[in-house]
C-alpha positions in Angstrom: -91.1 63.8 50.2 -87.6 62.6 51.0 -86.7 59.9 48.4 -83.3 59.1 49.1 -84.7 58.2 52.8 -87.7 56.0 51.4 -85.6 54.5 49.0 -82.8 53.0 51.5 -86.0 52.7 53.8 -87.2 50.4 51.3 -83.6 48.4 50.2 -83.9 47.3 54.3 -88.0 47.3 54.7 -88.1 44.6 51.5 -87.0 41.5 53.0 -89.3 40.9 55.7 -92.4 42.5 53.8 -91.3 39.4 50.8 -91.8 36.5 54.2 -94.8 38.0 55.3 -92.9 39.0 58.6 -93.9 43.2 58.3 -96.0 45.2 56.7 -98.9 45.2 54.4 -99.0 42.6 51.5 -97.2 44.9 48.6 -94.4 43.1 47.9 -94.4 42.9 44.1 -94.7 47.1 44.4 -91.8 47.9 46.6 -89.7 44.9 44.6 -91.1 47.0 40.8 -89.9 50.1 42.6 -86.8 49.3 43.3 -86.2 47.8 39.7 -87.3 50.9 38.4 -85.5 53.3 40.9 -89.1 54.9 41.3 -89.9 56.2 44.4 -93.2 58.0 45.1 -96.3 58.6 47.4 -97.4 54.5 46.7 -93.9 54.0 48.3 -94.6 56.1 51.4 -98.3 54.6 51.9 -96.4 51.2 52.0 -93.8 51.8 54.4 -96.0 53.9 56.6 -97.8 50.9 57.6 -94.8 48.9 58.7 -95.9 49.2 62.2 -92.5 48.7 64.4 -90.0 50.0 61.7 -92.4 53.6 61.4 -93.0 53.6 65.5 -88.9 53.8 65.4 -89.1 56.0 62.6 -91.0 58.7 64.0 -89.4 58.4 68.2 -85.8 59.1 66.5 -87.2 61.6 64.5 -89.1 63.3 66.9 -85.7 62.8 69.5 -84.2 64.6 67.1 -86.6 67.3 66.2 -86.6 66.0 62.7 -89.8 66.9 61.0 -90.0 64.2 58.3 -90.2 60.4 59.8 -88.2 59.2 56.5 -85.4 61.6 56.6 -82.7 59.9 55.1 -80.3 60.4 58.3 -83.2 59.3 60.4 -83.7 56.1 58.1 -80.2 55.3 57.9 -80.1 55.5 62.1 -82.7 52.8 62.6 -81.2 50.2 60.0 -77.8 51.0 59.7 -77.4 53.4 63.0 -75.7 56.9 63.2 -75.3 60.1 65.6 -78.9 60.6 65.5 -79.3 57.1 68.0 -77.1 59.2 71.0 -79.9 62.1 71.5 -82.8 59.8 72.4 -84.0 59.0 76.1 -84.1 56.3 77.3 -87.5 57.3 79.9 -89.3 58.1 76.4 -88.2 55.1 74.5 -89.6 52.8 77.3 -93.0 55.1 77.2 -93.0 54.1 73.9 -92.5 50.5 74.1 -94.9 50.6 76.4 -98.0 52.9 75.1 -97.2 52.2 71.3 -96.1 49.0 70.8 -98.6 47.5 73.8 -95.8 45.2 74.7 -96.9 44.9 77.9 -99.6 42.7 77.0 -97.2 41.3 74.0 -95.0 39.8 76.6 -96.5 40.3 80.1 -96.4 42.9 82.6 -93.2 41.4 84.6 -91.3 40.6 81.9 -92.1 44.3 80.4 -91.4 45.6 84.4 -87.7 43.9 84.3 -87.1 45.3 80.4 -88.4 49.2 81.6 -85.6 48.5 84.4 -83.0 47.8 82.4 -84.0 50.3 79.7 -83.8 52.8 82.7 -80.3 51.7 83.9 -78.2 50.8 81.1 -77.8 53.0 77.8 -79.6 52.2 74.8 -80.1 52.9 71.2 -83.1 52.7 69.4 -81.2 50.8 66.4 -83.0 48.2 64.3 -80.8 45.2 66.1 -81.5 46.6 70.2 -85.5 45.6 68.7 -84.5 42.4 67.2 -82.3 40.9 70.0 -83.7 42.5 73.1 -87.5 42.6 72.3 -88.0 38.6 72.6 -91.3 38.6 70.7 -91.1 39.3 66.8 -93.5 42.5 66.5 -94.5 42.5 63.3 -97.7 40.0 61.6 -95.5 37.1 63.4 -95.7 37.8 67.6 -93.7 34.0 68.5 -90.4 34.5 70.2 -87.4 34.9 69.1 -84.8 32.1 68.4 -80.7 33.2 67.9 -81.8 31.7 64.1 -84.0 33.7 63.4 -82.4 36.9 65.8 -79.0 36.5 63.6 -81.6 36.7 59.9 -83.4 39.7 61.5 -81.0 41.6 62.0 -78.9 43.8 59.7 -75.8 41.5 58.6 -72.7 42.4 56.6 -70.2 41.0 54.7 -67.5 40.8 52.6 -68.2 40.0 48.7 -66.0 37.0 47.1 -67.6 36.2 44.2 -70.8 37.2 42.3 -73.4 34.7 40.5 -76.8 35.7 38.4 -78.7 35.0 42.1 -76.4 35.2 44.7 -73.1 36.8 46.2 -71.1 34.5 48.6 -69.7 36.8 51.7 -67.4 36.3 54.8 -69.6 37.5 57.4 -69.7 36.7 61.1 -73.1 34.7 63.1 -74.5 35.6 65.9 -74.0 32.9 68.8 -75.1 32.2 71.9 -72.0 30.8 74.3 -72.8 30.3 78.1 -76.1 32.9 77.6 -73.9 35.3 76.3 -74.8 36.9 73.0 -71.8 37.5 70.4 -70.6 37.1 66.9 -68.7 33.6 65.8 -66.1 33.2 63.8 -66.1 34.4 60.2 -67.3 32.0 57.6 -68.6 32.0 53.8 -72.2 33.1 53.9 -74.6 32.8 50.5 -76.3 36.1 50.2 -79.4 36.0 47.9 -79.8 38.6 45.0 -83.2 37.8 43.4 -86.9 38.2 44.6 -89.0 36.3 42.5 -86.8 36.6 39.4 -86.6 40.2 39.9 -82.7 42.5 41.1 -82.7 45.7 42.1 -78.9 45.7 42.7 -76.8 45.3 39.6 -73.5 47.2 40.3 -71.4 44.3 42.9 -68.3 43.5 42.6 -66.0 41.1 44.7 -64.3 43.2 47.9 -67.9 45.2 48.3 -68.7 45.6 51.5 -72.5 44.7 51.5 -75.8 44.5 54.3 -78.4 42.0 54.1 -81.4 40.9 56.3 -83.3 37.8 56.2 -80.3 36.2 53.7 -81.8 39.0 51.2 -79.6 41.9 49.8 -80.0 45.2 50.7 -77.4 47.8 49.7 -73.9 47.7 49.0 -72.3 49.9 52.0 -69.3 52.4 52.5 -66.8 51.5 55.2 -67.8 54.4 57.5 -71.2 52.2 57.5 -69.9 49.4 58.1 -67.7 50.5 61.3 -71.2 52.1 62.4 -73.3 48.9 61.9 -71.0 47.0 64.0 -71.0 49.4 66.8 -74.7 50.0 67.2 -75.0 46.1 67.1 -72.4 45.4 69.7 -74.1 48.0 72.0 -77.3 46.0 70.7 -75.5 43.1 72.3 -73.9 44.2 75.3 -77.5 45.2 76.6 -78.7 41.8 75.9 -76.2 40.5 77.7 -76.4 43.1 80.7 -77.5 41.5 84.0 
């Protein structure tokens, strides 16, 4: 069992399961886990049955001949995004949009036909943010479409820390915005970043400068500046396949 990989797995998997969005109703568990730094086979069970973010899982794992789906390099590809994302084909990811994830039914055959074409003609990367802008139904307990709302909370953000309360951290971080159909980030602005679930932190150690990730205005993890540089390039390739014709 690989619990560095579950435990980041779970800092990113956290935020949606708490909305209701993904995964199976154990969100008091993972939250206690995380308080407690305690990371076991309850932990795995939970996040096996996060059904888009373990289909991801295992194709970049398998890409990579990695035996262990929460490898913590494999993990940190899919949220965060790293060398692992440039050895995947493109044919086998749109088999497996299209065997595992049924989206042909999800969002219609010609609408699917047009996606397989793109995915077959422009390069992609099987990161957490190509799913979030470029599959336009959610996948998880919630199929509607997507809005850029709720495709800029989905994804991975980052930011800056400026100041620290007892619930939240206030960031500079850039939205995503949609100008002339084109997908792209705004301009920076001051972004409250929410520390609690239900009363409960599991990150104790910010400090103003911090580079940090969040998703769904929750906090995830405070992040390294190689990260950072690696988030923002996996979701501007994210973003230029949106925007490809």
């Amino acid at each position: 069992m690989n619990r560095q990989g579950l435990l980041l797995c779970t800092k990113y998997s956290v935020a949606p399961n708490y909305f209701g969005y993904c995964g199976p109703d154990e969100n008091m568990s993972l939250i206690d886990h995380l308080r407690e730094n305690v990371i076991d086979k309850e932990v795995h069970s939970i996040l096996s049955e996060f059904e888009t973010l373990f289909l991801n899982l295992t194709f970049i794992a398998r890409e990579n001949k990695i035996q262990d789906v929460f490898d913590k390099q494999v993990v940190e590809a899919y949220w965060i995004g790293n060398r692992l994302l440039e050895c995947i084909s493109n044919k086998d990811y749109a088999y497996l949009l299209a065997e595992k994830f049924s989206l042909p039914k999800k969002i219609g055959d010609k609408t699917f036909l047009k996606m397989k074409h793109k995915i077959l003609t422009y390069r992609l990367y099987p990161h957490h943010s190509f799913h979030v802008f470029n599959i336009f139904k959610r996948t998880g307990h919630d199929i509607s479409s997507h809005t850029i709302k709720t495709m800029d909370e989905c994804r991975i953000g980052w930011g800056k820390v400026i100041t620290i309360n007892d619930s939240t951290v206030l960031v500079f971080t850039k939205p995503l915005q949609l100008q002339n159909r084109k997908l792209q980030f705004g301009k920076e602005l001051r972004k409250k970043i929410r520390l609690e679930y239900k009363g409960k932190k599991f990150l104790k150690h910010i400090k103003a400068e911090d580079w940090v990730s969040f998703h769904w205005g929750q906090i995830c993890d405070v992040i390294q500046t190689e990260q950072v540089k690696q988030l923002n390039f996996y979701t501007q390739k994210a973003i230029e396949f949106y925007n490809s014709p």
